[in-house]
PLY file of the C-alpha trace (Angstrom):
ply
format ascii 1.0
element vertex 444
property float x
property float y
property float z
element edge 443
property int vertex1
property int vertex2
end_header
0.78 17.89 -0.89
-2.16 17.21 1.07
-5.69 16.68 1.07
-8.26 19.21 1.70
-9.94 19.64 4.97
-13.26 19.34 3.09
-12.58 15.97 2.11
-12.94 14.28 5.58
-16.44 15.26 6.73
-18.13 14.34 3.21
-16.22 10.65 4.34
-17.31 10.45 7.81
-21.12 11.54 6.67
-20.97 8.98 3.73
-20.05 6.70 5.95
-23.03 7.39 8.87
-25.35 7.09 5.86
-24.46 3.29 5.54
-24.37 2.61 8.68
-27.82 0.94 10.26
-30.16 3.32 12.44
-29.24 3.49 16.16
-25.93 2.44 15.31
-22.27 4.04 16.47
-19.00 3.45 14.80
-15.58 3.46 16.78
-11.44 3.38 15.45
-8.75 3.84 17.41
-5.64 5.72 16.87
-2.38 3.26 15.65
-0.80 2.83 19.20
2.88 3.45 18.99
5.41 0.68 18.85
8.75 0.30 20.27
11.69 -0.53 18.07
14.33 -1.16 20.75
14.38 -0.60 24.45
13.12 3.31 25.01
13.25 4.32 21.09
10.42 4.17 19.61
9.51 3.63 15.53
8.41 6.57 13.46
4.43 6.80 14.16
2.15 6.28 11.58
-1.52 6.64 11.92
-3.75 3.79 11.05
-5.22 4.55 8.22
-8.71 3.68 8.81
-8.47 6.14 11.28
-6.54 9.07 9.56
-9.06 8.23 6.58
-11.81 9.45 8.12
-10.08 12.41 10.54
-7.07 13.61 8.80
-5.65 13.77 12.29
-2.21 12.49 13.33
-1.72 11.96 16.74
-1.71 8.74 19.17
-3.68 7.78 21.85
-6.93 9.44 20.34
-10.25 6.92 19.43
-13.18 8.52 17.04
-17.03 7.74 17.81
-19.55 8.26 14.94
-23.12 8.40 16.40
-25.84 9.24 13.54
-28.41 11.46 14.78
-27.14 12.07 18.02
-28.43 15.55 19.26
-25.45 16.63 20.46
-22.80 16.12 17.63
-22.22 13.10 15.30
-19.01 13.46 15.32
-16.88 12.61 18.87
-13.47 12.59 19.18
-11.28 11.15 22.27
-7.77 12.80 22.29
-4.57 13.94 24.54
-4.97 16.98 26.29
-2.63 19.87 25.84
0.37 19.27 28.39
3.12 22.18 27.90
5.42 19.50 29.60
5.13 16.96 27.57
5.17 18.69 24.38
8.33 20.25 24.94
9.85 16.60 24.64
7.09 15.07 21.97
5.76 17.86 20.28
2.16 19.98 20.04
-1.25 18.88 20.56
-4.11 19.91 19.14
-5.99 19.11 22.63
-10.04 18.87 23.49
-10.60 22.48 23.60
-9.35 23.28 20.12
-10.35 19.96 18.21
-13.63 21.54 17.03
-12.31 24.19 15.27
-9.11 23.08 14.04
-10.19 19.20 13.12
-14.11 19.67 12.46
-15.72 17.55 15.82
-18.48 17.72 17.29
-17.50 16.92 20.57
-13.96 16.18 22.00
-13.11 15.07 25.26
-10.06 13.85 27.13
-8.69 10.46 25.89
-7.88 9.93 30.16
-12.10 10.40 30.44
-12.83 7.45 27.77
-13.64 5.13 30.40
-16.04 7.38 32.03
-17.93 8.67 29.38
-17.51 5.70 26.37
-19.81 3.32 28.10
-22.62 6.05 28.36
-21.99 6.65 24.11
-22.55 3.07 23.42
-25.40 2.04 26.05
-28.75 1.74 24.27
-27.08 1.07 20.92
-28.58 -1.71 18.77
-25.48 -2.05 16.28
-21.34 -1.17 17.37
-19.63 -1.19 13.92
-15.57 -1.52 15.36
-13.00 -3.87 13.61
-12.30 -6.36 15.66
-9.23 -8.85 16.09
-6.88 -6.02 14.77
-5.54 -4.39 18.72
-6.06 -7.15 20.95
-5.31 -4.57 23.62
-8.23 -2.23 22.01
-10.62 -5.10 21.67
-10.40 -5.84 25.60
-11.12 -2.24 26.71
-14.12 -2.29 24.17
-15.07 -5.28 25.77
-14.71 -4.07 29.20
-17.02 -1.16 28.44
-20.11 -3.30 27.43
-19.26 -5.73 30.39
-19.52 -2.46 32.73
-22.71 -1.85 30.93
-23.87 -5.40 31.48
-23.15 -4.87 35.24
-25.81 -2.11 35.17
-28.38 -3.89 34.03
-30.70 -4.51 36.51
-30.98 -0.67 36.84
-32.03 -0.30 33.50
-28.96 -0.46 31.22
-29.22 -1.92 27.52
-25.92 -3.16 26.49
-25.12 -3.19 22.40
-27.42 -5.98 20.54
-24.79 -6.78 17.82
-21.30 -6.04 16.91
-20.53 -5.47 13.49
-17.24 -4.97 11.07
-16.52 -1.95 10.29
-14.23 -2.97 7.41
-17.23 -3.61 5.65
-17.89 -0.14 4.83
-15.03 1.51 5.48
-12.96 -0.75 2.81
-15.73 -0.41 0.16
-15.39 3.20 0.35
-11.56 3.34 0.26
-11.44 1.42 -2.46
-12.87 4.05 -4.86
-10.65 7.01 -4.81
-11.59 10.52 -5.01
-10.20 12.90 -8.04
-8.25 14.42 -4.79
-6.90 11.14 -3.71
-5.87 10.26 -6.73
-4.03 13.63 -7.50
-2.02 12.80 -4.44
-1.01 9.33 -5.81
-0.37 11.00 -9.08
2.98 13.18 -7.00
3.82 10.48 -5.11
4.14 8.23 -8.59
5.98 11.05 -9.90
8.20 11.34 -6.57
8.76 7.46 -7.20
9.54 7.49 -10.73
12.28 10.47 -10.07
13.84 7.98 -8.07
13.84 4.98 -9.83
15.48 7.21 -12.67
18.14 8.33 -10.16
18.99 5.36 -9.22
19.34 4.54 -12.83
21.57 6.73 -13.48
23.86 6.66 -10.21
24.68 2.37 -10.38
28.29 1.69 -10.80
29.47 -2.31 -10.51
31.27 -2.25 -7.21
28.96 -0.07 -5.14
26.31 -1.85 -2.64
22.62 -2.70 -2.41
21.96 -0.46 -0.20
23.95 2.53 -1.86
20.89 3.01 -4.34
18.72 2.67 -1.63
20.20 6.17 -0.55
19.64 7.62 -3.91
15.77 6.42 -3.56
15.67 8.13 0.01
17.52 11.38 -0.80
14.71 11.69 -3.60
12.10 11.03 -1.49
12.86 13.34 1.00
13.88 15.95 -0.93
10.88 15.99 -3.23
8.72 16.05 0.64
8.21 12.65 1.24
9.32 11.92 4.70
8.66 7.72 4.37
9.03 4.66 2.07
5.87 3.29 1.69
7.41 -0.03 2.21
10.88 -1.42 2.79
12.84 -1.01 -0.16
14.25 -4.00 -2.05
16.98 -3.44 -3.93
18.16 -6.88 -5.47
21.23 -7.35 -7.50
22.13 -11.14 -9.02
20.67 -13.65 -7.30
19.06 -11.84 -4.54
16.35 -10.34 -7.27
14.91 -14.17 -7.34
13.45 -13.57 -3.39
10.49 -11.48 -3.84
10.54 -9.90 -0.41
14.23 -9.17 -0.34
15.31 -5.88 1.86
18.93 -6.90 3.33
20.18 -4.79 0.41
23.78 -4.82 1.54
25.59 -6.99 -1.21
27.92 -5.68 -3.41
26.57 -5.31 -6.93
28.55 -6.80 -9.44
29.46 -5.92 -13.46
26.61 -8.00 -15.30
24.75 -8.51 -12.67
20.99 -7.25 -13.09
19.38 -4.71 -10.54
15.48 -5.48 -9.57
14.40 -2.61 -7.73
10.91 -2.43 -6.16
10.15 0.81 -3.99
8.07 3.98 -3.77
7.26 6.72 -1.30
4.12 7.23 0.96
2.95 10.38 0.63
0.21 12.57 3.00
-0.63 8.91 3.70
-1.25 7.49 0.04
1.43 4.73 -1.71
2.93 4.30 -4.59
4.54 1.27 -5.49
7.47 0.85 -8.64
8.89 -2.16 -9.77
11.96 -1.81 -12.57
15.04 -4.10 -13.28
17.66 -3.02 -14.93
21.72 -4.28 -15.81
24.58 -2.89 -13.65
26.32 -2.18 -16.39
24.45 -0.57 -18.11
23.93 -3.31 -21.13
21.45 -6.29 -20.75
23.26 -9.50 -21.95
20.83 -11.62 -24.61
19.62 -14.05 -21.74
18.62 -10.97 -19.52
17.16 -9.14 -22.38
15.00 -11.71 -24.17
13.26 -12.40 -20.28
13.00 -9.08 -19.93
11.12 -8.48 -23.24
8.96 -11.40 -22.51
7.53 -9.77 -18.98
7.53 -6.36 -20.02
5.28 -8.02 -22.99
3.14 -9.64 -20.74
2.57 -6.16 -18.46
1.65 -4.16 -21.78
-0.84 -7.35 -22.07
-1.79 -7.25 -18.66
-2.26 -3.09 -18.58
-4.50 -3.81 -22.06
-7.44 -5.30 -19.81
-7.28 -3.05 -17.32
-10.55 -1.06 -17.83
-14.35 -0.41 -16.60
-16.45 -3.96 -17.21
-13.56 -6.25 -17.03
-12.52 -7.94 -13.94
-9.52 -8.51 -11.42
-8.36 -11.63 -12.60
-8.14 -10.66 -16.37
-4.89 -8.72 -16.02
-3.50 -11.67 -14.45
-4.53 -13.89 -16.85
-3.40 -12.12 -19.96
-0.01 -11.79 -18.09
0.36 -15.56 -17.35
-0.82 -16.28 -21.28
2.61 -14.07 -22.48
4.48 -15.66 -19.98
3.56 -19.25 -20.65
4.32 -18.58 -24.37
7.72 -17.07 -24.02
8.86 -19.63 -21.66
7.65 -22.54 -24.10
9.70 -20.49 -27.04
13.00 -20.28 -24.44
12.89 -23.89 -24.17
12.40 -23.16 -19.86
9.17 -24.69 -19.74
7.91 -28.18 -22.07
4.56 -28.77 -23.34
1.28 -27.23 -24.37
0.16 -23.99 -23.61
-3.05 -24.83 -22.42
-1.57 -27.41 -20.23
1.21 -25.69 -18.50
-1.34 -23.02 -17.35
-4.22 -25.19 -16.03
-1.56 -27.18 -14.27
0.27 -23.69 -13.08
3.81 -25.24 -14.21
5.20 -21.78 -14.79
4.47 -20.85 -11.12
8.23 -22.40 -10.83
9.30 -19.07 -12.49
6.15 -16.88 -11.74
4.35 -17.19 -8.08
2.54 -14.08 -7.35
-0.40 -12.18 -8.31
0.09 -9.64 -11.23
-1.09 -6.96 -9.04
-3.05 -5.36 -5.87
-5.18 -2.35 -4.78
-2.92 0.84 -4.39
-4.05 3.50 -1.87
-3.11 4.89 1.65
-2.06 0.89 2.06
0.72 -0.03 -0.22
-1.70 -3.70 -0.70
-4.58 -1.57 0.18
-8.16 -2.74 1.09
-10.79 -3.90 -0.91
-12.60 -7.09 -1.30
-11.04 -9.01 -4.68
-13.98 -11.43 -4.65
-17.25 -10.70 -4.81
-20.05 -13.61 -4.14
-16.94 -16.04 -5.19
-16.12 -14.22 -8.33
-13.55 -12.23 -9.32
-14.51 -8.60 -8.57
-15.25 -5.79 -11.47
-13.34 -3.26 -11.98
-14.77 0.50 -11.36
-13.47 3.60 -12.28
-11.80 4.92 -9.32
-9.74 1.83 -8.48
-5.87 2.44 -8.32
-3.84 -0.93 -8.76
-0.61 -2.47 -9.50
0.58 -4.47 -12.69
3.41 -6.11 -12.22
4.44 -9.37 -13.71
8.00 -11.02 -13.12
9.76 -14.11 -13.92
12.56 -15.46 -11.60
14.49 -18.33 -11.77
15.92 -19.69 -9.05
20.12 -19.62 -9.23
20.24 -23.34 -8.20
17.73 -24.69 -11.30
19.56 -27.39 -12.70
16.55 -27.97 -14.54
17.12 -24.86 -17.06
20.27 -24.27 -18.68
23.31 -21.92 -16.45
23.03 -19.24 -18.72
19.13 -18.57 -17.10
20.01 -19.24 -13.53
19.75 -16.25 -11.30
17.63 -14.44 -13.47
14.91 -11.88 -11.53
12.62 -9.77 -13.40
9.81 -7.88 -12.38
8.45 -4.85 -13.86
5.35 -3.13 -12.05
3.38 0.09 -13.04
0.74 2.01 -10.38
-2.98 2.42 -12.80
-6.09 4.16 -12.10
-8.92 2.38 -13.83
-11.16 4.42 -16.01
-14.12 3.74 -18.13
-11.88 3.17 -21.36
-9.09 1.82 -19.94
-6.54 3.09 -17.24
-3.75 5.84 -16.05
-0.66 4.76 -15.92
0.64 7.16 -12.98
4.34 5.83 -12.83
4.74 6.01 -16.49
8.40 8.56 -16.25
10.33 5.43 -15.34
11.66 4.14 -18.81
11.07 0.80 -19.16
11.67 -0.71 -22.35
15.12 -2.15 -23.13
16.34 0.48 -25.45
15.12 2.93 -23.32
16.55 2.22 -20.43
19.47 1.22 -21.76
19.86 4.93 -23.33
19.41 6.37 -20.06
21.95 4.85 -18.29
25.12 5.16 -21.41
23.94 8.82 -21.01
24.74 9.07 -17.29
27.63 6.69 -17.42
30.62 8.03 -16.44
34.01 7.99 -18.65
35.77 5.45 -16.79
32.70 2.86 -17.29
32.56 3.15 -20.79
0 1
1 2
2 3
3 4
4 5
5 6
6 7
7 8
8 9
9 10
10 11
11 12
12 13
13 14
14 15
15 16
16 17
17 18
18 19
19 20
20 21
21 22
22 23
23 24
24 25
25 26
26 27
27 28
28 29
29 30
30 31
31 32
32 33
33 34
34 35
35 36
36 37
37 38
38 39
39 40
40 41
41 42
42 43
43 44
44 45
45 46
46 47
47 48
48 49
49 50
50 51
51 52
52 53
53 54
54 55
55 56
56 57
57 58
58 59
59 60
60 61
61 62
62 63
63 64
64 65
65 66
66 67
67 68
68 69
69 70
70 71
71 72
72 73
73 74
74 75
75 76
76 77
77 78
78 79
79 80
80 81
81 82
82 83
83 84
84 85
85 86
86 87
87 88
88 89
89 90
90 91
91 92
92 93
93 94
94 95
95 96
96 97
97 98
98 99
99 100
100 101
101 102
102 103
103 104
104 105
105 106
106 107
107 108
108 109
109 110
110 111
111 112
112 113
113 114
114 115
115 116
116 117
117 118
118 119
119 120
120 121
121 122
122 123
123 124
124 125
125 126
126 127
127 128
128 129
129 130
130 131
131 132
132 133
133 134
134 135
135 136
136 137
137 138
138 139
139 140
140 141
141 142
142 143
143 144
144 145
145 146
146 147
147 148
148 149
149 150
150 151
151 152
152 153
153 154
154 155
155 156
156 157
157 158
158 159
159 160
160 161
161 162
162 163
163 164
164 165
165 166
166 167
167 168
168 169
169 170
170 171
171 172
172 173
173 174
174 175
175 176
176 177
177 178
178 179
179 180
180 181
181 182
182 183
183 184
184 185
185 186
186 187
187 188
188 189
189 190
190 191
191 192
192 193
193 194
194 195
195 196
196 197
197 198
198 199
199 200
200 201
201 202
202 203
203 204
204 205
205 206
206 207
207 208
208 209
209 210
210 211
211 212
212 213
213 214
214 215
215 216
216 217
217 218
218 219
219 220
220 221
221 222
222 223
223 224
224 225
225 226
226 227
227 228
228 229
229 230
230 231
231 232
232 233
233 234
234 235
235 236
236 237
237 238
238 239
239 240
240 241
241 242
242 243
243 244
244 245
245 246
246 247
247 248
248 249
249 250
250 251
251 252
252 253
253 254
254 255
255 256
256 257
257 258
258 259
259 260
260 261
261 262
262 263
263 264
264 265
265 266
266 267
267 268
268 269
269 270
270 271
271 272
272 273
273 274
274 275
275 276
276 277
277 278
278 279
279 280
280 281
281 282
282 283
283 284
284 285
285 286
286 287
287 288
288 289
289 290
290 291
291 292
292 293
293 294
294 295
295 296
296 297
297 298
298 299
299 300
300 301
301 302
302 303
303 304
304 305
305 306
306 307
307 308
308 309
309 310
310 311
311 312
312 313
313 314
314 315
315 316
316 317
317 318
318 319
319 320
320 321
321 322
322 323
323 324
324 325
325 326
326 327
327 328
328 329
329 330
330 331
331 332
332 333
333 334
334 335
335 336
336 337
337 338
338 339
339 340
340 341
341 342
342 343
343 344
344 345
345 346
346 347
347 348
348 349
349 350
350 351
351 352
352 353
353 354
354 355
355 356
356 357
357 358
358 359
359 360
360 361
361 362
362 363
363 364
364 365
365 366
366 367
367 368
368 369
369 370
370 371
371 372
372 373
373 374
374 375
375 376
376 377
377 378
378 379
379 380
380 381
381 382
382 383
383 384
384 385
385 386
386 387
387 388
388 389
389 390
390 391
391 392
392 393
393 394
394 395
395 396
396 397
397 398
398 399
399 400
400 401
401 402
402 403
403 404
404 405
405 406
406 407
407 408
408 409
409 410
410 411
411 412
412 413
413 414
414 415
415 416
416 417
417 418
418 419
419 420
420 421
421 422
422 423
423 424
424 425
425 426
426 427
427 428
428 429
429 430
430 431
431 432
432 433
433 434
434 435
435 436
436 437
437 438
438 439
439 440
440 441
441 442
442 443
């Protein structure tokens, strides 16, 4: 599923229209990075770039001049090379990157050097996002200083430099009706996999076992890449947030924490569920589990035109807080153990993040120091989790080891908010009923 070809000049104009008069914008391609020796990673184009281009390849750099007679729109890319492409695949090339990707211009990426300095001479503003490429920064860099050095014969280098992100960010923050149709598959992608997953766990088998059973499901459905590394956490290991080893055994009674989703024509989703190996949550594992799926439905309540970031989060923490007091795992007043953030011991994240062609996708959360409004458009996570730590000796035994973390993908509307993930079951009964109706004979 992709995007329509309309959809990237209506960015790149809305973008010139912000951008000051006299002014050019530049991104570079995502360089491509070496895993070991002469293999190289699976390239991925940055997504600033592919944002505003829809184009895939490396070594390529796009220049937006407003008003400039001869095309706005300049693109810097390889050149076909039969050779070459034989061993790396085809190139669109200079010659056919007008018709085929919608420039203005194209040139050589080789002829940058020659013709770059002459694009940004005269220029009162250079919008460019520095600090991210070192390597980028210097060549940028050594194109004004060659400007510099021409000076005396009448050369104006840029005036200012500007960040791009800026703009860019504000814009990607608000997704399109086509965007979000795109995160709406790739939800659905990711929720067929959770449920497979679901239904495939035996005790015995390994982490990394129902990582397969995610992959198979995103490939198959035609999502070639996780969006992130999968963590698949069984026992203990569900307690580490970031956990992607995913190679112990999983164990009978042990509970599964499973956080992945698949990218998809360059969009995320992200899925959080946690659910028992055996298919039966034991009364520990159950009543923490009620308490954070309670404080998600809280959570998802406030997500909605008007309100802002942090209320999600803060109705999530309330729940939590007050379970925790009931369970006897935290001691005190409610009001107390949240302004002195004593149930970060158990809960120490955010209860969400901006979704988008980033898994924690761009976007200021803060605006003018306060927490930021929420505007229709906006795709974000909700995912509270409570996880304590195996080696508490400050709780009882039967909590120790405990991970939980349930997370949901929204868009926010002007009453309230899609929940694009919803397939996954997530309510105890439910999800127990899923899994006795896949279990296999032996396991019952």
């Amino acid at each position: 599923m992709k995007l329509d070809a309309s959809e990237y000049p209506l960015r790149r104009q809305h973008l010139m229209d912000m951008m000051s008069p006299n002014s050019l914008a530049i991104v570079p391609a995502a360089p491509s990075t070496v895993r070991n020796r002469d293999v190289e990673h699976p390239y991925r184009q940055d997504s600033d770039f592919y944002y505003l281009t829809g184009f895939d390849e490396e070594q390529a750099v796009l220049v937006l001049i407003p008003g400039r007679e001869h095309g706005q729109y300049v693109l810097f890319c390889q050149e076909k090379n039969p050779d070459m492409e034989i061993w790396t695949g085809r190139r669109v090339g200079p010659d056919a990157a007008p018709d085929v990707l919608g420039v203005d211009d194209a040139f050589p990426i080789n002829d940058i050097d020659d013709i770059l300095p002459g694009l940004l001479e005269g220029k009162d503003k250079v919008y460019a996002n520095l600090g991210i490429s070192p390597d980028f920064d210097q060549r940028l860099m050594g194109w004004v200083n060659h400007i510099k050095t021409q000076v005396r014969n009448g050369a104006t280098p840029p005036r200012e430099f500007s960040a791009l992100d800026h703009l860019l960010h504000e814009m990607r923050l608000i997704k399109s009706e086509a965007e979000i149709a795109v995160m709406r598959k790739a939800a659905q992608i990711s929720a067929a996999a959770h449920c497979r997953a679901m239904e495939h766990v035996q005790p015995g088998q390994f982490e990394y076992q129902l990582e397969a059973e995610l992959m198979h499901t995103f490939i198959a459905a035609g999502s070639r890449w996780p969006a992130y590394p999968s963590i698949v956490g069984a026992g203990d290991n569900a307690c580490i947030l970031h956990y992607t080893r995913n190679d112990d055994e999983i164990r009978d009674g042990d509970l599964i924490l499973i956080d992945a989703g698949c990218e998809l024509d360059y969009y995320a989703s992200d899925i959080t569920r946690t659910f028992p190996a055996n298919g039966k949550f034991s009364n520990e594992q159950a009543a923490l589990y009620q308490l954070v799926l309670d404080a998600q439905f809280a959570a998802i309540a406030t997500v909605k035109a008007g309100n802002h970031w942090q209320q999600p989060h803060d109705a999530a923490v309330r729940v939590l807080v007050e379970g925790l007091l009931e369970l006897g795992l935290l001691q005190g007043d409610v009001e107390e153990c949240i302004s002195d953030a004593t149930y970060r011991r158990f809960y120490m994240h955010k209860t969400g993040h901006w979704l988008g062609m980033d898994v924690h996708d761009v976007g200021e959360y803060r605006v003018d120091g306060e927490p930021r409004m929420l505007e229709p458009g906006m795709v974000m996570t909700v995912e509270p989790g409570l996880y304590v730590a195996p080696d508490d000796e400050t709780v009882e035994a039967r909590w120790r080891g405990i991970g939980i973390r349930i997370e949901d993908d929204v868009v926010v509307t002007e009453t309230g908010c899609e929940i694009l993930t919803g397939d996954v079951p997530k309510t105890v009964e439910d999800i127990e009923a899923l899994m006795a109706k896949n279990a296999s004979p032996s396991a019952n």
